[in-house]
ZAGUVO-602694 format. One record per atom (N, C-alpha, C): x, y, z. Coordinates in pm, whole numbers, plus 50000, padded with zeros to 5 digits. Layout:
<atoms>
XYZ ...
</atoms>
This chain:
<atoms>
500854988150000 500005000050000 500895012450000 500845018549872 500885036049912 500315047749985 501235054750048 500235070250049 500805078950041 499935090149973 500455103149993 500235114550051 500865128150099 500125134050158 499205146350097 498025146250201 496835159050101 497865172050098 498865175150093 499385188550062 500545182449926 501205169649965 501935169549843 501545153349778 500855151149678 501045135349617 501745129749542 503025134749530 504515131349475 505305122649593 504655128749706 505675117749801 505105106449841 505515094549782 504905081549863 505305078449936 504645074650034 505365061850169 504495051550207 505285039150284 504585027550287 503525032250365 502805020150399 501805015250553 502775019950645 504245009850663 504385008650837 504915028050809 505225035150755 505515049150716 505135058150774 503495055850771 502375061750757 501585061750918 502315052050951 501095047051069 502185050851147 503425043551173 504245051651255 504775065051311 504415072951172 505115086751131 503735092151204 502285089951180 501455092651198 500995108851105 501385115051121 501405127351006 502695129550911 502675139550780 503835137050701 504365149250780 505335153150728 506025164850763 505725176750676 504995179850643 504505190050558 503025193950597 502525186750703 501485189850804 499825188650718 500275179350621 499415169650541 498605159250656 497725153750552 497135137150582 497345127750505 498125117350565 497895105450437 496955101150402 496865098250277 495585092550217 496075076450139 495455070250104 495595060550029 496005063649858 496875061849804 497215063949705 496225057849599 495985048049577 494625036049493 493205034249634 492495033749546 490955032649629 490315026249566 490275015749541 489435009149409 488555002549496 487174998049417 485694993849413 486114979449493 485974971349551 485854957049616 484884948449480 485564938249458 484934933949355 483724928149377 482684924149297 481164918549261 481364908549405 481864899349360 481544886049464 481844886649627 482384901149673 482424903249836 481104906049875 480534917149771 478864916449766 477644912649798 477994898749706 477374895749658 477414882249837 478654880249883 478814871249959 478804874850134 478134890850128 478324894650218 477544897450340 475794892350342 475384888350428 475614874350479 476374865650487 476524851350489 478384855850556 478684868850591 479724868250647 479804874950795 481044872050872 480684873051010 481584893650970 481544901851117 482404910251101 483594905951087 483854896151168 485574896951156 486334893050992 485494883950893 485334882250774 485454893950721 484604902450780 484464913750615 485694923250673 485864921850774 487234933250876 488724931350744 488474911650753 489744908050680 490104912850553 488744905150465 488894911950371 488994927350277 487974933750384 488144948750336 489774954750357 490424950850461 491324953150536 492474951350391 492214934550319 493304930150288 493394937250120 491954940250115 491924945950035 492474961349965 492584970050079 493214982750088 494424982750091 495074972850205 496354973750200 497414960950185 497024953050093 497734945849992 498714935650093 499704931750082 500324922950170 501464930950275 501594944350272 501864952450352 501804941450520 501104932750562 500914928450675 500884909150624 501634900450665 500964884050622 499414883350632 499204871550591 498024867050606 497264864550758 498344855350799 498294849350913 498044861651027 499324869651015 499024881651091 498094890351131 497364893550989 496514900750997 494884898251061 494434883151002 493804879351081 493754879551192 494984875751293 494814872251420 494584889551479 495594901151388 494924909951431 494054915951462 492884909651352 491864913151356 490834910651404 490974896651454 490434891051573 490324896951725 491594897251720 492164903551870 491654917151869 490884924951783 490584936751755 489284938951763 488294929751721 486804931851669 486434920651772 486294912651932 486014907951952 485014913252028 483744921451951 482394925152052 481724927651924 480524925351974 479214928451867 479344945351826 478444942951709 478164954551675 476574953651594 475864955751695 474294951351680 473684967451591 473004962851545 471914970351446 470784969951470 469894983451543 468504980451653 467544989551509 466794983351507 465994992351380 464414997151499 463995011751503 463715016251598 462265022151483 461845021251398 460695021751318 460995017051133 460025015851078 460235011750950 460755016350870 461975028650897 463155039050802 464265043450905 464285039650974 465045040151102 465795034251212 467215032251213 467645024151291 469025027951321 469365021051425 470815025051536 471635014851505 472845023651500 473955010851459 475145016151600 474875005551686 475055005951855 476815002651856 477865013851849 478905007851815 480205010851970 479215008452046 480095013152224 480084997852269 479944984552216 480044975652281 481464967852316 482404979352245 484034974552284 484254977152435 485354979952454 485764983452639 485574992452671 486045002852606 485525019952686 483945023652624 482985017952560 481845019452529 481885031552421 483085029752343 482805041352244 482845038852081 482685040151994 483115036751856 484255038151836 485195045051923 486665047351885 487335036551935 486825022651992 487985013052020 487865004151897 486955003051840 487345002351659 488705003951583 488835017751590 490245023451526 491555019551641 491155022851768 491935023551851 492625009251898 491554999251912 492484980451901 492834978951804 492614980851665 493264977351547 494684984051551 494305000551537 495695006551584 496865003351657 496605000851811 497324998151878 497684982351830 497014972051749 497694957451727 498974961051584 498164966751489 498574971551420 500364978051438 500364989751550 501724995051571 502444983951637 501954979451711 502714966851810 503434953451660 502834952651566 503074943251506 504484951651389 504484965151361 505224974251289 506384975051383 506344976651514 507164981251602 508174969851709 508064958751627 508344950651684 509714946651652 510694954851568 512074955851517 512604962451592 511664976051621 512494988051694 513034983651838 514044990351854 514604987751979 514215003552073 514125007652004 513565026052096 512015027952092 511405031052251 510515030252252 509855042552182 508605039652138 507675048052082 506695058052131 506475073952165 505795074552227 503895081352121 503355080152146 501995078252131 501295095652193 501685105852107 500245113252148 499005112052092 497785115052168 496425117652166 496295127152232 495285138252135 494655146152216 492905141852176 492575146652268 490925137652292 490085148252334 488505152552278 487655156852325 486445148952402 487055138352461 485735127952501 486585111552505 485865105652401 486075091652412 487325083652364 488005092852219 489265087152184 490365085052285 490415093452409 491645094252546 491095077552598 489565075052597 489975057052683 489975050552599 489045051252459 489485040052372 491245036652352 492075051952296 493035045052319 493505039152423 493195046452548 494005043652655 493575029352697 492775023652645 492535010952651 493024997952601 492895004452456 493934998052348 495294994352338 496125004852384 497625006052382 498265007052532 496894999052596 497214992452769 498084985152751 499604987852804 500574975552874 501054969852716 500944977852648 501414979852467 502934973552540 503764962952495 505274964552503 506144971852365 506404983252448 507914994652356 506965003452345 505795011952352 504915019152329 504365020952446 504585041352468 504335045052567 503095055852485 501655061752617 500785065252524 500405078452618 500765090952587 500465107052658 499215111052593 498005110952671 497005119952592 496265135552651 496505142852558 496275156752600 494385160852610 493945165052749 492465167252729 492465179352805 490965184152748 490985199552775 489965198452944 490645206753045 490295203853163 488695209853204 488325198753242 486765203953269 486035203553163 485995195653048 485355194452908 484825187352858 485405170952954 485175156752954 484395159453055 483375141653040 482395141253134 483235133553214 482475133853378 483235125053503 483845112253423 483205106253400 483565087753413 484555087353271 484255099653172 485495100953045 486315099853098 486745110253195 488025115853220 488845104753340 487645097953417 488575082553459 489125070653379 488165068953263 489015067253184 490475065953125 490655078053120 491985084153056 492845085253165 492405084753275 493525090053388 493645079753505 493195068353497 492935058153604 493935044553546 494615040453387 495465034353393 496475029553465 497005043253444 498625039553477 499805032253364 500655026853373 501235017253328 502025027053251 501645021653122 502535031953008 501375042652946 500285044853044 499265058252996 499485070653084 499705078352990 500235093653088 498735100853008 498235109453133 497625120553112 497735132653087 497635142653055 497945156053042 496325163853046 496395169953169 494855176653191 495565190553133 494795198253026 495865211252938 494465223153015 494785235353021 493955244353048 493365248752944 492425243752862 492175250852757 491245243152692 491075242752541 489905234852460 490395225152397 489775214452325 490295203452256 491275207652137 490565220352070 491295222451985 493215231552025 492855232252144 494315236852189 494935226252235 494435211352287 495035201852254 495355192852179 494825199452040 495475195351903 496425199751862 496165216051906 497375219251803 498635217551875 498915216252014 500095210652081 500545193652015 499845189251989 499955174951920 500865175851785 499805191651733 500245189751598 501815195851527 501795205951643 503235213251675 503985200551731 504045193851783 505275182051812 505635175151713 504475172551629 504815164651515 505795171751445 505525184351423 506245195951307 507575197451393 507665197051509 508945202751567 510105192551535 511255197851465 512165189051395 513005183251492 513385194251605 514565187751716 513575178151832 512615179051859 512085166951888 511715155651857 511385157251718 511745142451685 512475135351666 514315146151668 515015141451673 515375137151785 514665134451901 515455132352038 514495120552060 512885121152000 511505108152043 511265105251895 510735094351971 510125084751852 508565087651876 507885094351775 506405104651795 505805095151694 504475093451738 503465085351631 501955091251697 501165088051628 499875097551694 498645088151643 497735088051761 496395082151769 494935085451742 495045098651700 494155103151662 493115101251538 492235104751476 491475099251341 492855107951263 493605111651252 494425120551183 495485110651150 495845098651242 496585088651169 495635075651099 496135073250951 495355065150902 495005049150974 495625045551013 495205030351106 493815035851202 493715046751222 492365052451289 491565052151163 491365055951093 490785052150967 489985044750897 490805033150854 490405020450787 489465014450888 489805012250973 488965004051063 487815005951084 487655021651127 486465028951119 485135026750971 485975021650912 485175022950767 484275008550736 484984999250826 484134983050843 482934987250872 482704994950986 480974989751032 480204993550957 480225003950835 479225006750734 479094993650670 479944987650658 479744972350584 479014967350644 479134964950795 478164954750844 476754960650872 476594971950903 475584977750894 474604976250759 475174977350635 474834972250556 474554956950524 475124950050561 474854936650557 473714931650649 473664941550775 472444935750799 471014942250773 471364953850688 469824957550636 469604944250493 470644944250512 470504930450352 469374921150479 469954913650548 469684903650585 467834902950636 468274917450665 466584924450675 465894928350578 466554920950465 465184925750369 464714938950326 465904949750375 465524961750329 465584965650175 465414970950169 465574976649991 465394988549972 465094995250080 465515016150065 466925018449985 466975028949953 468535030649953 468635039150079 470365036350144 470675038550276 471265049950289 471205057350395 471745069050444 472415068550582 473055068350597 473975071750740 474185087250793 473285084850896 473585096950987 474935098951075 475935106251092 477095105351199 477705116251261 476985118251358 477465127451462 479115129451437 479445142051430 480795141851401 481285158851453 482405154851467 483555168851570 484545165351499 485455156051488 486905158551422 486835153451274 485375148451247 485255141551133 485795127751053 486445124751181 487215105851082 485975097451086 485145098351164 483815088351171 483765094150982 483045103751002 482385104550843 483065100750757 484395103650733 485695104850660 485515085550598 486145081450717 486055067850707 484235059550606 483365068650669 482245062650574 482185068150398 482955075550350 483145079250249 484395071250180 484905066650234 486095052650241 485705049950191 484295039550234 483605027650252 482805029250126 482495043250106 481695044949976 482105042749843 483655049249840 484205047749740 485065033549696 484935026449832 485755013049771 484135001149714 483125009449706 482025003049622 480505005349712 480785003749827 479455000649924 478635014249904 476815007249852 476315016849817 475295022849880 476385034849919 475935047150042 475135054649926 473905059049964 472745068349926 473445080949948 473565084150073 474095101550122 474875099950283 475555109650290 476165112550418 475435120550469 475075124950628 474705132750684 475975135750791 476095145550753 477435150550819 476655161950981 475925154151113 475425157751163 476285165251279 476105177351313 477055183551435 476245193651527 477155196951649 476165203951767 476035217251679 476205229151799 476735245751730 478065245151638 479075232051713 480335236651616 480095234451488 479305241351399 479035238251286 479375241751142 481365242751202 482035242551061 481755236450939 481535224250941 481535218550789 480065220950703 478785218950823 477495221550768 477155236750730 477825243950759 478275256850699 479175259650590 479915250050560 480795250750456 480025246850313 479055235950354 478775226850259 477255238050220 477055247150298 476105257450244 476645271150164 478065271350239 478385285850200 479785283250073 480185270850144 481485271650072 482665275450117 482935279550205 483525290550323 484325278250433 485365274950389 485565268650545 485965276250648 485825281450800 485935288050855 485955284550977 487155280251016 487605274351158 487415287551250 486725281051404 486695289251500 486875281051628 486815292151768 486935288751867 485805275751890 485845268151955 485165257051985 484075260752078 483045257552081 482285259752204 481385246352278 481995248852408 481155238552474 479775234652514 479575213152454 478065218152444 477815203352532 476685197052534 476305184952632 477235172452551 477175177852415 477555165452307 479205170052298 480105169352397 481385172852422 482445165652303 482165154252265 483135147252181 483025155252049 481615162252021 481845171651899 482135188551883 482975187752025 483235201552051 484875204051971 484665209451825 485705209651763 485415219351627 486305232051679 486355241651606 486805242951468 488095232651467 488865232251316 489185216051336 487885205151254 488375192451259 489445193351132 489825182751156 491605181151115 490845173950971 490115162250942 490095154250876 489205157350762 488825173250787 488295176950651 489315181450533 490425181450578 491565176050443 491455166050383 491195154350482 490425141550410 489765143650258 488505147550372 487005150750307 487695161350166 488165169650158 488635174550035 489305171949969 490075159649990 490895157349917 490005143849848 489045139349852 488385132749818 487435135949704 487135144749736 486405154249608 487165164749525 488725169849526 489145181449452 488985169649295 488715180949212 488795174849079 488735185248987 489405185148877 489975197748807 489165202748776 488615215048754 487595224148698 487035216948764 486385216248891 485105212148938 485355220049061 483955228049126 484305230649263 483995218249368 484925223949447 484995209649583 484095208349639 483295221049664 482155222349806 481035210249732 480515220049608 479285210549511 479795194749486 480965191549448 481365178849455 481125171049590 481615174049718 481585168449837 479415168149813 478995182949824 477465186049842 476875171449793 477505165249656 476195152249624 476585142149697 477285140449780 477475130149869 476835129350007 477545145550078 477155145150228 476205159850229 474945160450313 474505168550356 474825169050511 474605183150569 475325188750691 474135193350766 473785192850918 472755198750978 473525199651111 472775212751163 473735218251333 472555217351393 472515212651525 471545216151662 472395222351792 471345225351836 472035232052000 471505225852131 472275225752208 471785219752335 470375218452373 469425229452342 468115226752361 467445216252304 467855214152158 467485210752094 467445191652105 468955192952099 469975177552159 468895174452305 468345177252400 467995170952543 466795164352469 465795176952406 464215173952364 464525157752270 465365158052187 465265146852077 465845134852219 466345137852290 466835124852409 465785116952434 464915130552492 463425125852588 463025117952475 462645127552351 461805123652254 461505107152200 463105103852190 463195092352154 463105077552266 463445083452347 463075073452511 461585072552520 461225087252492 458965083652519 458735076752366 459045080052272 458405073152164 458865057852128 459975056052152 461045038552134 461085036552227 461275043952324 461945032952492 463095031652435 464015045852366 465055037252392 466175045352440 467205047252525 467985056752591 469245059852466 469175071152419 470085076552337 470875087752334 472155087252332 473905097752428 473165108152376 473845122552425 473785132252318 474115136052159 475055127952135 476025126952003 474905114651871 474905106551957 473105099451914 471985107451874 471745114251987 470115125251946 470585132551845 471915142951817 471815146851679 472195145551577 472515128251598 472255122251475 471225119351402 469755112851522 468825118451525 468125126351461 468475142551472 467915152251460 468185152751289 469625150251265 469915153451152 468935146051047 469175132851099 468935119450997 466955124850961 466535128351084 464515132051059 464465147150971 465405154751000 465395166350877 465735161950729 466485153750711 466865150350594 465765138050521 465125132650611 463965123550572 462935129150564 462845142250582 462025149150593 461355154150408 462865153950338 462935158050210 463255146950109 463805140150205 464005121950096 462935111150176 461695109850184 461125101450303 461445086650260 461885084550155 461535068250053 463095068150146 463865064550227 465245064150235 465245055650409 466525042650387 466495035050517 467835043250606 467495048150650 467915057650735 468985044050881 470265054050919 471195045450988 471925054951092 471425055051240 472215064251287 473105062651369 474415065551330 475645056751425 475785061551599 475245054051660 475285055051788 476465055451853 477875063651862 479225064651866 479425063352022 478735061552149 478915060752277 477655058152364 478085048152497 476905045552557 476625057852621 475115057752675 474945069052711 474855071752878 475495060152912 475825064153072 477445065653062 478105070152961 479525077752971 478375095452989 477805097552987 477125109552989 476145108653058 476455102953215 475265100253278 474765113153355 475455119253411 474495132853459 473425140553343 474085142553204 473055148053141 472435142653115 472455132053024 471455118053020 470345116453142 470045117553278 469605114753360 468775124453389 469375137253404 468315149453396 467145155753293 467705146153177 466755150653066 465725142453133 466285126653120 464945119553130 464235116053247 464925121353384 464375122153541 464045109953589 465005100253522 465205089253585 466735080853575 467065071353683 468455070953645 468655061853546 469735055453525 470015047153427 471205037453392 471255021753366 472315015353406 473595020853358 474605016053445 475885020953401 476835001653405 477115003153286 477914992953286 478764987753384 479174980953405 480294976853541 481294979353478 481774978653348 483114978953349 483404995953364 482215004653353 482815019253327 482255024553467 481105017153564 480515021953749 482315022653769 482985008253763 483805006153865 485185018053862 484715022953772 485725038053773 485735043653891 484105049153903 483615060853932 485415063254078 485115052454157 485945055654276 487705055654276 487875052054126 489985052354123 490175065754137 491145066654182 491525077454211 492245083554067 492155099654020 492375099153924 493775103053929 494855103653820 495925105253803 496535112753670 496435126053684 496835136553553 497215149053580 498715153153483 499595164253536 498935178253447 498505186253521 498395195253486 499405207753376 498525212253317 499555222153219 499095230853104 499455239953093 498835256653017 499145251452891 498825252652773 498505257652675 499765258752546 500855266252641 501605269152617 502615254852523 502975260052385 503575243152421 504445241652446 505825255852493 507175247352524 507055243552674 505825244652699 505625240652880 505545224352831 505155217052726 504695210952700 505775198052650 507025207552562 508525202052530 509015199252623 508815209052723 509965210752876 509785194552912 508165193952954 507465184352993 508355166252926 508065166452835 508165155952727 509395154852718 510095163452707 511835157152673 512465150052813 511865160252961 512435156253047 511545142353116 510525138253098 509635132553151 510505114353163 510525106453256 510805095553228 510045085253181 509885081253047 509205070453017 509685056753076 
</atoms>
């Protein structure tokens, strides 16, 4: 497998390149160099397959023998071992429930593959590796879950203090081992761009070995792009015959990113709904044309609190095409809709009194998005990716609906560890100081 980066596509580099390096040095995204269609007979053979089946093949399909056979499987095993159930909640409508990994989020998807993935690349090196993440929510435990007790791979993730909900932020800070925290004073997007400045800083990488966990490295990616498959496979199995739409709550944008993957290597996606809170950069773009990064603002639906997502380089680099504008190109694919906190509680209740069924904030405006847009396409089987349980958000969750609500055991037994994370400004040579001298 090739890639190149969205600022230059003259430079190729491998897989292990790409995933290690985690960004290029020209403050690009790798992309996949070839994207081709999955041929007729995966298709055609693909309700009659399990996930971990279609994991392999989509997998082996993108990136060529880059990884053995043998290998990859077992990776992928060791990666996808939890359901990923599909609840259909009226006759155009249904949840694709993807928190049934360890930290209850859709990001241990990217994040076990990832972390098997580097462990299997990194297994020459003799110098350990260190691993930033910066996280608005759930990516800090998925990884920190993932790249638990990783051997040669150490994993620092940067979160913005007071931004995460309680039981997130134990998560990320209740490890130990080889997981370092960094509580930063500031917003998610100021703990990106400290991420993204380390990458760029030349004399630090000359001193660490830097790789990054974010949807911004491609092994976050690919993985992400399976469950539209199975999601699809089981409206097959159901007898649907709408054409499909996927709703996906999105802040940094690799969820969506990754379902436009999925589109272009054949699977036939109807439309994107590119659904978000107030931060509603891209659904503004895709009206005005205008991309226009701003301050972030905090909302109940915290994981999509993201002013300038990174992975709409992706998203454009997917659609530039000569004499064509980008915005109208991306426009026939994904439509964009924003809600606000008021809005996000009512669709909570809404959907608990009408289904009985308890749905996060990041859920409801997917929700919201997916019933506006059916609103104007009604003939359409509608799919809304449920990206976290919704007792990681149990105080708001609870007050909407004025009753309490189970909390998993593996994420109750947090509540009481004691938490463990070093405080720090903004600033990032507070941040170098930190990192060069720190003992891994």
């Amino acid at each position: 497998m090739q890639l190149y980066s969205t600022k230059n596509k003259k430079n190729l580099v491998t897989l292990k390149e790409a995933v290690m390096k985690g960004l290029p040095d020209d403050n690009g995204l790798f992309m996949p160099k070839n994207i081709l269609p999955l041929p007729d007979f995966f298709f055609k053979d693909l309700p009659k397959m399990s996930f971990v089946e279609i994991a392999q093949a989509v997998v082996t399909h993108l990136i060529g023998d880059d990884i053995p056979p043998t290998a990859l499987n077992q990776l992928v095993e060791e990666a996808f071992n939890f359901p990923v159930p599909l609840i259909q909640i009226d006759d155009k409508m249904a949840v694709l429930e993807l928190f049934h990994g360890p930290s209850l989020a859709f990001k241990d998807f990217g994040a076990r593959f990832m972390a098997r993935l580097m462990g299997f690349f990194n297994q020459v090196e003799k110098e350990r590796l260190i691993i930033l993440v910066a996280t608005s929510g759930d990516t800090g435990g998925a990884v920190a879950s993932g790249f638990y007790k990783t051997p040669g791979i150490e994993v620092v993730i940067l979160y913005p203090s007071g931004k995460v909900s309680p039981l997130q932020e134990k998560q990320l800070t209740t490890l130990g081992h080889n997981i370092t925290a960094l509580e930063i004073d500031g917003t998610f997007d100021d703990c990106q761009a400290i991420v993204k400045t380390a990458f760029l800083d030349k004399a630090l990488n000359q001193k660490l070995r830097l790789s990054s966990a974010n949807s911004i490295n491609i092994a976050r990616l690919i993985p992400q792009s399976l469950y539209y498959f199975e999601a699809y496979k089981q409206l097959q199995i159901a007898n649907n015959n709408l054409p499909v739409v996927f709703s996906v709550p999105s802040g940094n944008f690799g969820n969506l990113t990754a379902g436009i993957l999925a589109k272009q290597m054949g699977l036939p996606i109807e439309h994107m709904i590119a659904a978000t809170n107030i931060n509603d950069i891209v659904p503004l773009y895709l009206k005005t044309g205008r991309f226009e990064p701003k301050i972030s603002i905090r909302t109940i639906s915290n994981a999509m609190d993201v002013g300038n997502p990174s992975n709409f380089a992706r998203l454009k680099d997917f659609y530039q095409k000569e004499q064509c504008h980008t915005c109208d190109m991306m426009g026939q694919d994904i439509k964009g809709y924003a809600f606000n906190d008021d809005k996000t509680k009512e669709a909570v209740k809404f959907i608990y009194d009408r289904f009985q069924y308890i749905m996060d904030p990041h859920g409801a405006v997917g929700y919201l998005a997916l019933k506006e847009y059916q609103q104007v396409y009604p003939e359409t089987m509608g799919v809304i990716l449920e990206t976290a349980h919704p007792s990681k958000f149990i105080e708001d969750v609870e007050n909407i609906l004025g009753n309490k609500i189970t909390v998993p055991e593996r994420l109750a037994r947090l509540a009481d560890e004691p938490k463990s994370a070093i405080s720090m400004s903004t600033n990032y040579k507070d941040f170098k100081e930190w990192i060069c001298n720190h003992n891994f």
